[in-house]
C-alpha positions as CSV (number, residue, x, y, z in Angstrom):
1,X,0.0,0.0,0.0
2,X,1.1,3.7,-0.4
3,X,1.8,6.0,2.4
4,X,-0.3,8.9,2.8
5,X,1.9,11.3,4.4
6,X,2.8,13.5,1.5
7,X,1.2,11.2,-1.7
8,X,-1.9,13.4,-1.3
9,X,0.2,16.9,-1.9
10,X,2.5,14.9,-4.8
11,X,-0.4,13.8,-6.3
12,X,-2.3,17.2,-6.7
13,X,0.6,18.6,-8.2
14,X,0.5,15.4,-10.2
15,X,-3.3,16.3,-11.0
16,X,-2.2,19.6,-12.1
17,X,0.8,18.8,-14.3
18,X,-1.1,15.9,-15.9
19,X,-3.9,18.3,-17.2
20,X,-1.2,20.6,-18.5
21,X,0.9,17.7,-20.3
22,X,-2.5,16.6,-21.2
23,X,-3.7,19.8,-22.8
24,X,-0.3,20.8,-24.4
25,X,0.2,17.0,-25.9
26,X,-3.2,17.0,-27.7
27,X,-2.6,20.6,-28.7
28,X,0.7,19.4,-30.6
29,X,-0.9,16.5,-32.3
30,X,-4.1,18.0,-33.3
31,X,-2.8,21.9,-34.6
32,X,1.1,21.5,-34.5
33,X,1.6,20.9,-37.8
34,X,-0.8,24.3,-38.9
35,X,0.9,26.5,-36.5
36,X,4.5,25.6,-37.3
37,X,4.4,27.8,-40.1
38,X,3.8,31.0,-37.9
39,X,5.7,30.4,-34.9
40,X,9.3,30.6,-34.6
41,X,9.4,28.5,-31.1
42,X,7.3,25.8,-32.9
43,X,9.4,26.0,-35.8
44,X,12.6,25.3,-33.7
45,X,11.2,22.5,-31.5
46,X,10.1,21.0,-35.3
47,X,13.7,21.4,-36.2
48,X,14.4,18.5,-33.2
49,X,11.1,16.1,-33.5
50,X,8.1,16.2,-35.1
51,X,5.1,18.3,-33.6
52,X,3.5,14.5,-33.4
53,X,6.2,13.6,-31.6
54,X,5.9,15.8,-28.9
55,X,2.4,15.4,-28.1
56,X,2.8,11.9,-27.7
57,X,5.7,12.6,-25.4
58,X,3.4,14.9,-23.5
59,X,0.7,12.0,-23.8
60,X,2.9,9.6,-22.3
61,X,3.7,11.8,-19.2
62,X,0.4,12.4,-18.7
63,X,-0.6,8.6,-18.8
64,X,2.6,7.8,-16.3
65,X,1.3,10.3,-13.9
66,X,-2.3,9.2,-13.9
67,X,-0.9,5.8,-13.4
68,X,0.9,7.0,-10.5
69,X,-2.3,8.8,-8.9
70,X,-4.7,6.4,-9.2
71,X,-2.7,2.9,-8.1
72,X,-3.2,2.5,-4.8
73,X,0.1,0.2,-4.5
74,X,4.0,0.5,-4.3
75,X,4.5,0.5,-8.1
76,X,2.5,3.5,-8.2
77,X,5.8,5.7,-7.4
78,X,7.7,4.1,-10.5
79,X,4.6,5.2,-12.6
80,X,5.6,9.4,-11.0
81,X,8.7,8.6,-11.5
82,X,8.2,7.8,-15.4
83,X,5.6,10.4,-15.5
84,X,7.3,13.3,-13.5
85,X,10.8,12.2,-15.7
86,X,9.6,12.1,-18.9
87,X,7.1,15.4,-18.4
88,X,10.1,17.4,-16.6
89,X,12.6,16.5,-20.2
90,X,9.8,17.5,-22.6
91,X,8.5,20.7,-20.5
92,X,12.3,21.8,-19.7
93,X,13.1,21.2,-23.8
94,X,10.2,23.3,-24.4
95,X,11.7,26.2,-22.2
96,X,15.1,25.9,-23.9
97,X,13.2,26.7,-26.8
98,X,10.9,29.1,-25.5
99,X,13.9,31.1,-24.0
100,X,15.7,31.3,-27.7
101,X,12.8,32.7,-29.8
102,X,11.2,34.8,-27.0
103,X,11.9,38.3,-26.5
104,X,10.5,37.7,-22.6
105,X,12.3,35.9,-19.9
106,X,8.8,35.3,-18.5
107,X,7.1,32.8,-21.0
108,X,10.4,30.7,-20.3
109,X,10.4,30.9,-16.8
110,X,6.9,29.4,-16.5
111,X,7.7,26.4,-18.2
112,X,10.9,26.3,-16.3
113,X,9.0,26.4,-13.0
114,X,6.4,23.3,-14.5
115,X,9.5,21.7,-15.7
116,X,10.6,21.5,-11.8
117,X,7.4,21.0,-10.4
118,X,7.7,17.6,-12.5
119,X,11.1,17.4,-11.5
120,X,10.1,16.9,-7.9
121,X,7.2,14.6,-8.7
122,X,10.1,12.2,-10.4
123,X,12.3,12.4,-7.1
124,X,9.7,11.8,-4.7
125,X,8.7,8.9,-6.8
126,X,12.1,7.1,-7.4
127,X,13.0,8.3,-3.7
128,X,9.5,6.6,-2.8
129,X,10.0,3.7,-4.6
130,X,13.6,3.4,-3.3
131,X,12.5,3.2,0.2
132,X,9.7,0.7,-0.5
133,X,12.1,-1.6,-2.2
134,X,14.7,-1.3,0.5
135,X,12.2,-2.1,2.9
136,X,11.2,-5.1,1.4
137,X,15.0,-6.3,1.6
138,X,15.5,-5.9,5.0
């Protein structure tokens, strides 16, 4: 079983980034490939992988992390883990690239500050999972 000593706070910033990768991932598949014509931070995450291929990495994140919120057992920190990992590469790539082609620090720092948020859902997960496993050896 999972502890519920801080899972409850994890897991509504979880919630939260979930929606977001959610949202972004869907927006990527569905209109990425009309708006890469008219957007030079589009354009230049296009130039690395297809806009397909982001939303799906978005996609992905999202399905890790609800995964991770809704199994009520130990392998539920591997799924924040995956989901707080993969979301934290995709979001902090899509600051890099926010940060070139912006002429405000701001637009970049938000996604910098989601790219951490999912940063610290990935360490509390592995840390999580860590612990569990080490217990089980003892």
């Amino acid at each position: 079983m999972k502890d519920q000593k801080y899972d409850d706070s994890v897991e509504g910033v979880a919630l939260v980034m979930l929606l977001y990768n959610s949202l972004t991932g869907l927006f990527f598949i569905l209109s990425g490939n009309q708006i890469i014509e008219h957007s030079l931070l589009y354009q230049r995450m296009g130039n690395l992988l297809t806009m397909d291929v982001w939303g799906l990495l978005f996609l992905s994140s999202s399905l890790f992390l609800l995964v991770g919120i809704i199994a009520k057992t130990k392998k539920a920190y591997i799924y924040l883990l995956l989901g707080g990992t993969v979301g934290a590469s995709v979001m902090l790539l899509y600051a890099i690239a926010r940060i070139d082609t912006s002429d405000y620090s701001l637009f970049a720092s938000r996604y910098v500050m989601l790219g951490i948020l999912q940063v610290g859902v990935a360490i509390y997960g592995g840390y999580s999972a860590w612990i569990h496993k080490k217990k089980q050896s003892s």
